[in-house]
N, CA, C and O atoms as CSV, one atom per row, in Angstrom:
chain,resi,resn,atom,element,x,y,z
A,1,UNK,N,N,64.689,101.468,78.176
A,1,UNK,CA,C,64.383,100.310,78.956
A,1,UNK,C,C,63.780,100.768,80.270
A,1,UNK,O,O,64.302,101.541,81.074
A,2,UNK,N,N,62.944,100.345,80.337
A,2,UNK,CA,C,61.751,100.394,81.707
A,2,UNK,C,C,62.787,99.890,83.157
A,2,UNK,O,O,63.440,98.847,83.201
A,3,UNK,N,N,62.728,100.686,83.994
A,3,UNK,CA,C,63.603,100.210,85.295
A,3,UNK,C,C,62.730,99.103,86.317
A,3,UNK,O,O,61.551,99.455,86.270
A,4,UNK,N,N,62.855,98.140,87.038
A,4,UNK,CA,C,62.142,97.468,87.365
A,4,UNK,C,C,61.660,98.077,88.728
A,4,UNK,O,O,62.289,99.092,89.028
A,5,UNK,N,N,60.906,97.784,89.429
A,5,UNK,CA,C,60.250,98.239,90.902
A,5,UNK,C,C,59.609,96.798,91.655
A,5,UNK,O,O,58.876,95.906,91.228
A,6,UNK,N,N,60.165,97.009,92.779
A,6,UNK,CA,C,59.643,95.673,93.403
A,6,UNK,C,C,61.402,94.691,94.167
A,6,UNK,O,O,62.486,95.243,94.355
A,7,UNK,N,N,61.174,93.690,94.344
A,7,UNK,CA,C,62.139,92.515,94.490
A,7,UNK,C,C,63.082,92.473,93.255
A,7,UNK,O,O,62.532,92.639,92.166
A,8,UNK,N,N,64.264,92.298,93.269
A,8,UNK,CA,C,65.881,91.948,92.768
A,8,UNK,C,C,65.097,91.040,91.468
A,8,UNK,O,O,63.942,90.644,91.621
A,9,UNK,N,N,65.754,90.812,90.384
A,9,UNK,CA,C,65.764,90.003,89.814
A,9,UNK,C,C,66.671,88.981,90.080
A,9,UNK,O,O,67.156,88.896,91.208
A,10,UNK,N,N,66.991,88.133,89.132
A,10,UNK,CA,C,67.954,86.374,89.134
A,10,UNK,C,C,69.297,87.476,89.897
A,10,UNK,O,O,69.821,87.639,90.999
A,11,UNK,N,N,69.401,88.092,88.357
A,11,UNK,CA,C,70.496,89.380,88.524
A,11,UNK,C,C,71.433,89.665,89.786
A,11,UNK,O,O,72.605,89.472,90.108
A,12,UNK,N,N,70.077,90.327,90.417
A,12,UNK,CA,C,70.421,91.540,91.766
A,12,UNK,C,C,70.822,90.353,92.862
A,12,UNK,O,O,71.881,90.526,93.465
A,13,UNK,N,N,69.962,89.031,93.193
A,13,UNK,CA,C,70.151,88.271,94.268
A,13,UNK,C,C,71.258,87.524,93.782
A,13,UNK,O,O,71.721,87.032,94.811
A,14,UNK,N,N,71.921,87.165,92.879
A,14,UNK,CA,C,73.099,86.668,92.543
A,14,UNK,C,C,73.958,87.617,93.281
A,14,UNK,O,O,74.445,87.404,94.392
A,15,UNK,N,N,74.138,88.972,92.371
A,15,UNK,CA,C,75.177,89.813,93.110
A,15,UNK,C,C,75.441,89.853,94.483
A,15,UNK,O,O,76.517,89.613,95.031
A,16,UNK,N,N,74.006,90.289,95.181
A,16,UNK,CA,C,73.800,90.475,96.141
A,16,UNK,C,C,74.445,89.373,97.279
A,16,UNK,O,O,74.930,89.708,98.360
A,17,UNK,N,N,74.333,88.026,96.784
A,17,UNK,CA,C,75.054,87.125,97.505
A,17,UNK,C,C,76.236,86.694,97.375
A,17,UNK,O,O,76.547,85.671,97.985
A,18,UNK,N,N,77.204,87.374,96.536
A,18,UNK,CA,C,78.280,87.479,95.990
A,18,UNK,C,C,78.636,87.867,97.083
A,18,UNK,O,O,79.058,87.110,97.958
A,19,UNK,N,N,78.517,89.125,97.201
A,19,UNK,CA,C,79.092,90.176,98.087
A,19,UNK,C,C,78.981,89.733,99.835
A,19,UNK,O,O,79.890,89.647,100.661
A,20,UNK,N,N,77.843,89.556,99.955
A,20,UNK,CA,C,77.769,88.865,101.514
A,20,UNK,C,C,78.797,87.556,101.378
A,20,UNK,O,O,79.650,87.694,102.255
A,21,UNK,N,N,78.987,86.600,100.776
A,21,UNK,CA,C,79.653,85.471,100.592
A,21,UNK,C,C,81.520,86.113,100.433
A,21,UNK,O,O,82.618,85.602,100.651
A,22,UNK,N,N,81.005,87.556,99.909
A,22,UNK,CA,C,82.650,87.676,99.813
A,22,UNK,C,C,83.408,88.592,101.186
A,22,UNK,O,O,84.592,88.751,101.485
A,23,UNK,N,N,82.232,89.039,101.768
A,23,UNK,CA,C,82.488,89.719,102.972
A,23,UNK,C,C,83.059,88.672,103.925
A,23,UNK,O,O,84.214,88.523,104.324
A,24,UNK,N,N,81.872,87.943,104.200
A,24,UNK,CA,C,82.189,86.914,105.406
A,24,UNK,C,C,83.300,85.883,105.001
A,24,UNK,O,O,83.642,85.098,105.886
A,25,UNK,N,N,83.808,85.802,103.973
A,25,UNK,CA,C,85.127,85.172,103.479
A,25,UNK,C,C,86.141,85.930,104.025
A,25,UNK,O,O,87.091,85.455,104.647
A,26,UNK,N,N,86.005,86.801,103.860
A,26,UNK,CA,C,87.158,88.310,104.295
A,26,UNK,C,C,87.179,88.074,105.383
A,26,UNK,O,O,88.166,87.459,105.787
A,27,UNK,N,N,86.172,88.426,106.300
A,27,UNK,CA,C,85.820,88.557,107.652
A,27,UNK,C,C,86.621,87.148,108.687
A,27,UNK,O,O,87.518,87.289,109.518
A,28,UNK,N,N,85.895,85.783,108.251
A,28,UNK,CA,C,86.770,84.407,108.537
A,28,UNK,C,C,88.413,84.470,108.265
A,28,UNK,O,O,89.194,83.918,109.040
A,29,UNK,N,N,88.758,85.036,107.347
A,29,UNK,CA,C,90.536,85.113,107.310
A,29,UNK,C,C,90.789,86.063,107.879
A,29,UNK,O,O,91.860,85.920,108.468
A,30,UNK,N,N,90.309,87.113,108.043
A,30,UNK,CA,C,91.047,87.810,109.189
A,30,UNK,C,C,91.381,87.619,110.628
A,30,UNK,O,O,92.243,88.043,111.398
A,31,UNK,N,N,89.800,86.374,110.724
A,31,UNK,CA,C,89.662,86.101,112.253
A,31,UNK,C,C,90.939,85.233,112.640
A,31,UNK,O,O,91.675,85.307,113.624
A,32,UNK,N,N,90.956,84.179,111.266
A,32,UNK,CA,C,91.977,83.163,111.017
A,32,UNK,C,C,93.354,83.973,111.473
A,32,UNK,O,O,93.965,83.783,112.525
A,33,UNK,N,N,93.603,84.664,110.712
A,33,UNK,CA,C,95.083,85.164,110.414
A,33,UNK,C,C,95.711,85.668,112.460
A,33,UNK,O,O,96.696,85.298,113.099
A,34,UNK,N,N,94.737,86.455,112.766
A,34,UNK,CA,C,94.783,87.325,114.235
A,34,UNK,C,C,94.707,85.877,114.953
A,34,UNK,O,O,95.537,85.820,115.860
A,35,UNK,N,N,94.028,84.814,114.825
A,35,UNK,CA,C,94.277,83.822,115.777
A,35,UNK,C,C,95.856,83.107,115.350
A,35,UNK,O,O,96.634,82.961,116.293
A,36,UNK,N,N,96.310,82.683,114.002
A,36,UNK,CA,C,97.433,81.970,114.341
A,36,UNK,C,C,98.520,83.310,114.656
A,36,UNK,O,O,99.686,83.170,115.023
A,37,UNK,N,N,97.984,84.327,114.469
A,37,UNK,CA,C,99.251,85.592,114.911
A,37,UNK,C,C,99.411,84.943,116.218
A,37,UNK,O,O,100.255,84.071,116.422
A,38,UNK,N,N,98.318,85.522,117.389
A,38,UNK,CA,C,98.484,85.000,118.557
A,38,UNK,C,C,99.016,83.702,119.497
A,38,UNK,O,O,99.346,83.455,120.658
A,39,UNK,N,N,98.833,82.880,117.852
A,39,UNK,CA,C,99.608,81.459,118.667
A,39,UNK,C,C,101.051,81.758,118.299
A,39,UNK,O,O,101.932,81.384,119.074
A,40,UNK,N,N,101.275,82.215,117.504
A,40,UNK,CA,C,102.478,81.947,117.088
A,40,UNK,C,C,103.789,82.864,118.156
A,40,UNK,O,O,104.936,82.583,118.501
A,41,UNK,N,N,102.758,84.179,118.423
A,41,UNK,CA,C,103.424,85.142,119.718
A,41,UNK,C,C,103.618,84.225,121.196
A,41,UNK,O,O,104.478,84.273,122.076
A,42,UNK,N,N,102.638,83.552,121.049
A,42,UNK,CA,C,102.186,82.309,122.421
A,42,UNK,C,C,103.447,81.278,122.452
A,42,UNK,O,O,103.998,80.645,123.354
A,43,UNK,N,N,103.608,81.379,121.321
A,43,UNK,CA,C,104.735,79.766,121.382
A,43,UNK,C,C,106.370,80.503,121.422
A,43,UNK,O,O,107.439,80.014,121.785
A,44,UNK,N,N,106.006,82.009,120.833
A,44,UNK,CA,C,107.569,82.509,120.662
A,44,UNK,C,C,107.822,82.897,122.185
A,44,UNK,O,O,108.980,82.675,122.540
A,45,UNK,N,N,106.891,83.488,123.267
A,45,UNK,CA,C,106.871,83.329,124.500
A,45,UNK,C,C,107.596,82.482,125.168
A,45,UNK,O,O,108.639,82.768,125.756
A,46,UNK,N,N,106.983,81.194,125.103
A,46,UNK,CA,C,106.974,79.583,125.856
A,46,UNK,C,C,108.599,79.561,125.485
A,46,UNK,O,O,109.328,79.131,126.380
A,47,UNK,N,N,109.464,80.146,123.779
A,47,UNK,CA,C,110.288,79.471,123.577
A,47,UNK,C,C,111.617,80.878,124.501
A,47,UNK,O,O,112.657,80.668,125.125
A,48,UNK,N,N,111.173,81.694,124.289
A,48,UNK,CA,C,111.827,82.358,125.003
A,48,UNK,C,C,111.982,82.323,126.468
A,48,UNK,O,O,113.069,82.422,127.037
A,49,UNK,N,N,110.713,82.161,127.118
A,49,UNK,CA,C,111.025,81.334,128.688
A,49,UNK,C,C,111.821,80.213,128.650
A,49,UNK,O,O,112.708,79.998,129.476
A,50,UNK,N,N,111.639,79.732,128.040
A,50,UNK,CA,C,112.845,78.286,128.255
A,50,UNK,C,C,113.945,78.488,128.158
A,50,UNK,O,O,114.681,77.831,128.894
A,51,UNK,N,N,114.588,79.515,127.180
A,51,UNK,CA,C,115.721,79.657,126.769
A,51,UNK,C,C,116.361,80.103,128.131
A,51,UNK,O,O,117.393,79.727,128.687
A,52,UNK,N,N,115.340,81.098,128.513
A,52,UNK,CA,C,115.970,82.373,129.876
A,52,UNK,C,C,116.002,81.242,131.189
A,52,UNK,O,O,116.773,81.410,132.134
A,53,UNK,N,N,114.978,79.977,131.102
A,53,UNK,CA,C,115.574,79.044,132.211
A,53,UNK,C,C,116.434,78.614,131.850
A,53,UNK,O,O,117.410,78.572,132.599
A,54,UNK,N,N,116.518,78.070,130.509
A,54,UNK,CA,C,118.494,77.207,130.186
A,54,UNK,C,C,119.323,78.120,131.073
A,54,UNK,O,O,119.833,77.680,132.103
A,55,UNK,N,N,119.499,79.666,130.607
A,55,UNK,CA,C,120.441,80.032,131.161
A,55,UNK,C,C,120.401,80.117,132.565
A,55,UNK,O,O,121.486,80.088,133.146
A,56,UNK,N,N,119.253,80.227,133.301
A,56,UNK,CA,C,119.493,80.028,134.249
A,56,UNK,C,C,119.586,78.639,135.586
A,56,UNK,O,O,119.685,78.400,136.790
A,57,UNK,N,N,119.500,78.244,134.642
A,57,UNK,CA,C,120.802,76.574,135.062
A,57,UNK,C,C,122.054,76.635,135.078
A,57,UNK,O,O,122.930,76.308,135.878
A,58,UNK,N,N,122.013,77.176,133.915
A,58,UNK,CA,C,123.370,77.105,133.470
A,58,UNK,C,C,124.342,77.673,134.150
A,58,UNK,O,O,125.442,77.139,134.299
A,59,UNK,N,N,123.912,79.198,134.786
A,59,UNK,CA,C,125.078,80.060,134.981
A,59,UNK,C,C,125.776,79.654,135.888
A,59,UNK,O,O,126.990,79.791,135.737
A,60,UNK,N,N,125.072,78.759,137.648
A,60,UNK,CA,C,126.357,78.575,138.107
A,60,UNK,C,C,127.474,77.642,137.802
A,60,UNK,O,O,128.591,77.478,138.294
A,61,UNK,N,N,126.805,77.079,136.821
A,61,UNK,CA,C,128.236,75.903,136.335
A,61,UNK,C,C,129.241,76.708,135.604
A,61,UNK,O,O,130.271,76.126,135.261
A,62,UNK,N,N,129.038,78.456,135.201
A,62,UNK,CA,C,130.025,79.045,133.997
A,62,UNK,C,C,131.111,78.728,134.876
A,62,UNK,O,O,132.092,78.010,134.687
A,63,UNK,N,N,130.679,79.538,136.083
A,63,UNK,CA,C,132.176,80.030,136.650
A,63,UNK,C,C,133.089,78.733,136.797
A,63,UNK,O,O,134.219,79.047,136.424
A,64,UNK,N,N,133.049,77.532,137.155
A,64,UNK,CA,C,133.028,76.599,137.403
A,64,UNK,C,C,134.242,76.002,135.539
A,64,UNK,O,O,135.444,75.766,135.408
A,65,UNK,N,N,133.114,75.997,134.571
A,65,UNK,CA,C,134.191,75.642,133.574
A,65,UNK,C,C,134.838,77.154,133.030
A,65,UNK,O,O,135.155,76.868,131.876
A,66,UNK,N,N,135.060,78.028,133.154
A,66,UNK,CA,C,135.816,78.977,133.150
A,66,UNK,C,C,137.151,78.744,134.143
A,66,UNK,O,O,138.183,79.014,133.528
A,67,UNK,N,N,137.308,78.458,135.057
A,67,UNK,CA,C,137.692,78.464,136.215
A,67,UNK,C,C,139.149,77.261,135.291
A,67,UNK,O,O,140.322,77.543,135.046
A,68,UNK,N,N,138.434,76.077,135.036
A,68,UNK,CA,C,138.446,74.968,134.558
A,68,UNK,C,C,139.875,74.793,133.358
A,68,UNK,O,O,140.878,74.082,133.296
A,69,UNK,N,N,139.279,75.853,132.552
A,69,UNK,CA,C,140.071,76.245,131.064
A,69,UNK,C,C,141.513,77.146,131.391
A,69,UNK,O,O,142.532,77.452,130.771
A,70,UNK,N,N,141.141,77.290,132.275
A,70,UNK,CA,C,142.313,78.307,132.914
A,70,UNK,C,C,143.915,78.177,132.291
A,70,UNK,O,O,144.634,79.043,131.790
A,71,UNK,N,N,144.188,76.506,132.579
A,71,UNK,CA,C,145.581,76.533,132.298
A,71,UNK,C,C,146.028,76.771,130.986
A,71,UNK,O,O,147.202,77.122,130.867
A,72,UNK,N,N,145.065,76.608,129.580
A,72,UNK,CA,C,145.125,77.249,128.410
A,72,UNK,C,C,145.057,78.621,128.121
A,72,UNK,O,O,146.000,78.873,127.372
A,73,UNK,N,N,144.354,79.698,128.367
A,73,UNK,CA,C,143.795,80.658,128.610
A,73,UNK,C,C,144.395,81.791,129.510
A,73,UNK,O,O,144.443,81.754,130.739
A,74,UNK,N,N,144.820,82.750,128.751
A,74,UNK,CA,C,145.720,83.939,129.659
A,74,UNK,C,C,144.478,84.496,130.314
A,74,UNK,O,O,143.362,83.977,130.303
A,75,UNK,N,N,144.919,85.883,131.014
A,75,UNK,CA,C,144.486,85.679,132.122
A,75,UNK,C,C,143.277,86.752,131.788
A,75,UNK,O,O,142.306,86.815,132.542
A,76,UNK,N,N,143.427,87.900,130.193
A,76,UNK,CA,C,143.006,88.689,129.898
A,76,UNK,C,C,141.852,87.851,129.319
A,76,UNK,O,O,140.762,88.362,129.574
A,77,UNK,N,N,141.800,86.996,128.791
A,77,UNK,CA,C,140.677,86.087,128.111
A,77,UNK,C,C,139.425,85.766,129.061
A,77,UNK,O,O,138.204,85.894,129.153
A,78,UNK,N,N,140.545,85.270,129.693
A,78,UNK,CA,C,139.353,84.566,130.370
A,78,UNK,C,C,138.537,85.606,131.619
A,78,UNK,O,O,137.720,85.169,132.429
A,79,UNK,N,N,139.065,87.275,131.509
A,79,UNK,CA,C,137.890,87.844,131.942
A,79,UNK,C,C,137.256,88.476,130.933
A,79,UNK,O,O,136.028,88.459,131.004
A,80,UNK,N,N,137.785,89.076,129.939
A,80,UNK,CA,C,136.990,88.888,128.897
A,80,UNK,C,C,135.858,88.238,128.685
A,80,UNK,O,O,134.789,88.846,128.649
A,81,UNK,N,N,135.936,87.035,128.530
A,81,UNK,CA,C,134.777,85.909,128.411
A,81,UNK,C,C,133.382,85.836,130.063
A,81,UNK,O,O,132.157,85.767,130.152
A,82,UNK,N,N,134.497,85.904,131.003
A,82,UNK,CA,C,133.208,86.495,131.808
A,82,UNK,C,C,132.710,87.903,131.946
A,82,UNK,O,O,131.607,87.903,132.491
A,83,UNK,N,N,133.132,89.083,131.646
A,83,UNK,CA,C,132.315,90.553,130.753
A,83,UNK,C,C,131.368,89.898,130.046
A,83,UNK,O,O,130.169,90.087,130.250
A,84,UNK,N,N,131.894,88.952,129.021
A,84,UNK,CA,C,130.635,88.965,127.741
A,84,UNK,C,C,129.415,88.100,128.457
A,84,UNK,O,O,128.321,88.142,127.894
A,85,UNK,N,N,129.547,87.322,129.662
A,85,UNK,CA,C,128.840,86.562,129.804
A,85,UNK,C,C,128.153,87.628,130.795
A,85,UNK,O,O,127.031,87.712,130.295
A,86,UNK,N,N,128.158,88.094,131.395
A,86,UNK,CA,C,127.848,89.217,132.487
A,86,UNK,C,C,126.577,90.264,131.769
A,86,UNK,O,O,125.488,90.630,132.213
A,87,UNK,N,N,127.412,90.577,130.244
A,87,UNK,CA,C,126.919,91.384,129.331
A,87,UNK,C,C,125.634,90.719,128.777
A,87,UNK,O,O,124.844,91.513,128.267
A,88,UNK,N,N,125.263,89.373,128.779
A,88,UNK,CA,C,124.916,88.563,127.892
A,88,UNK,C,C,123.787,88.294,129.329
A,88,UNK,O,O,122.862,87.582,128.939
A,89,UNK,N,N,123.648,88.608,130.613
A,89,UNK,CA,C,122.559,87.992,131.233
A,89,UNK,C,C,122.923,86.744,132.025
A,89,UNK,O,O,122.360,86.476,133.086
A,90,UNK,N,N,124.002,85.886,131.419
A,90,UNK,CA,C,124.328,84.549,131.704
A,90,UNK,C,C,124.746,84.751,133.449
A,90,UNK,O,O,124.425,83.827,134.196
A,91,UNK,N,N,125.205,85.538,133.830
A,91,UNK,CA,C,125.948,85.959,134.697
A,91,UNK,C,C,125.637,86.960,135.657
A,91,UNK,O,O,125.809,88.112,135.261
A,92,UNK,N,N,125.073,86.761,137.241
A,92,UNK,CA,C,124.647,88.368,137.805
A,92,UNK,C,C,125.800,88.410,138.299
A,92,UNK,O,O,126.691,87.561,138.278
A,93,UNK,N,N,125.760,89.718,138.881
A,93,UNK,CA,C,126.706,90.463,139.371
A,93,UNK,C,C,127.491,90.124,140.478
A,93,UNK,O,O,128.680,90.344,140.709
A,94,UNK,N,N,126.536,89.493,141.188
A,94,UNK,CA,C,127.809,88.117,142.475
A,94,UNK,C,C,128.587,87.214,141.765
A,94,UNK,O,O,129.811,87.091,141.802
A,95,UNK,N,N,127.869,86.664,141.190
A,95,UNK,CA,C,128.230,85.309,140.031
A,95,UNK,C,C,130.017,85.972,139.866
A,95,UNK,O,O,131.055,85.689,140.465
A,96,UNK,N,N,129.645,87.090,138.594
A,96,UNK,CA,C,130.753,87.661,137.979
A,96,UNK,C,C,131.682,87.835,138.881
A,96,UNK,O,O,132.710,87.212,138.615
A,97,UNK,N,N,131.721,88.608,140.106
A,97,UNK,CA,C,132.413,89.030,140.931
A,97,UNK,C,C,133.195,87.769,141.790
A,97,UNK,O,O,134.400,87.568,141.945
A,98,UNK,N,N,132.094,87.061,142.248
A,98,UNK,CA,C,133.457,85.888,142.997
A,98,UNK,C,C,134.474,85.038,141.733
A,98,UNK,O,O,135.684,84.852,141.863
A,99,UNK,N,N,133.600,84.578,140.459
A,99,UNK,CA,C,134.421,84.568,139.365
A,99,UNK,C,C,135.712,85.326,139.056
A,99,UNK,O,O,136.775,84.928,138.580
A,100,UNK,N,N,135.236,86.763,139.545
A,100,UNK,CA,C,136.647,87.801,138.594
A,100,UNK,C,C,137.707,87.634,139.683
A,100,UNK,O,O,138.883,87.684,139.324
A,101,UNK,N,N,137.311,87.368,141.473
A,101,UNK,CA,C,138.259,87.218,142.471
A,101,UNK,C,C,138.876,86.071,142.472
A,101,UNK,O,O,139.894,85.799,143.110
A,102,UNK,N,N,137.967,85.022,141.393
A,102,UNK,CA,C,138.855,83.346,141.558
A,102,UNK,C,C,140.302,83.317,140.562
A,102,UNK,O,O,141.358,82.707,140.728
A,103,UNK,N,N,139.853,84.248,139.474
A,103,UNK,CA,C,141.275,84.561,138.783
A,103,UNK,C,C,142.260,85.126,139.450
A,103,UNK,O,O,143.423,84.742,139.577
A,104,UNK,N,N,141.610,86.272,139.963
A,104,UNK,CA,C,142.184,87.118,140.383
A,104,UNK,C,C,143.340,86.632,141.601
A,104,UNK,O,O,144.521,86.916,141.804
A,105,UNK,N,N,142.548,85.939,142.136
A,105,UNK,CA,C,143.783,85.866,143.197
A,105,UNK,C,C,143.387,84.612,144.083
A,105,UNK,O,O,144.115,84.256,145.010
């Protein structure tokens, strides 16, 4: 069989646009995929700032219902529970401290 010379046949430009059609398919989902990556890092952000403001609302009211629970609550517990909260971020180190002196004494 004689090889052809010149321009693609039906053949070659079929293939040929296969392949470009299957590239830039590739190419669009990847772009796709790297953009909702980025939103999705974007929103896990936003949800993690919020969380770290909850707590920081929150913390000066701990000492406050800690303080509160007291008459249930021996005396080892309830510093216990402010360690973990201390441990946990909820709590800086003044916070904890006039807390551990309100048991304390």
């Amino acid at each position: 069989m004689a090889r052809r010379i010149g321009r693609p046949g039906l053949l070659g430009t079929m293939a040929r646009t296969a392949v470009i059609s299957g590239t830039a398919t590739a190419v669009s989902g990847g772009v796709a995929r790297r953009q909702a990556g980025r939103a999705q890092a974007r929103q896990q952000q936003q949800y993690v700032e919020q969380q770290q403001a909850a707590q920081v609302q929150a913390a000066p009211a701990a000492p406050a219902a800690v303080q509160a629970s007291g008459a249930s609550d021996d005396l080892m517990a309830q510093l216990s529970k402010l360690a973990e909260m201390k441990a946990a971020g909820v709590l800086s180190e003044a916070e904890f401290a006039a807390a551990k002196a309100k048991l304390l004494g």
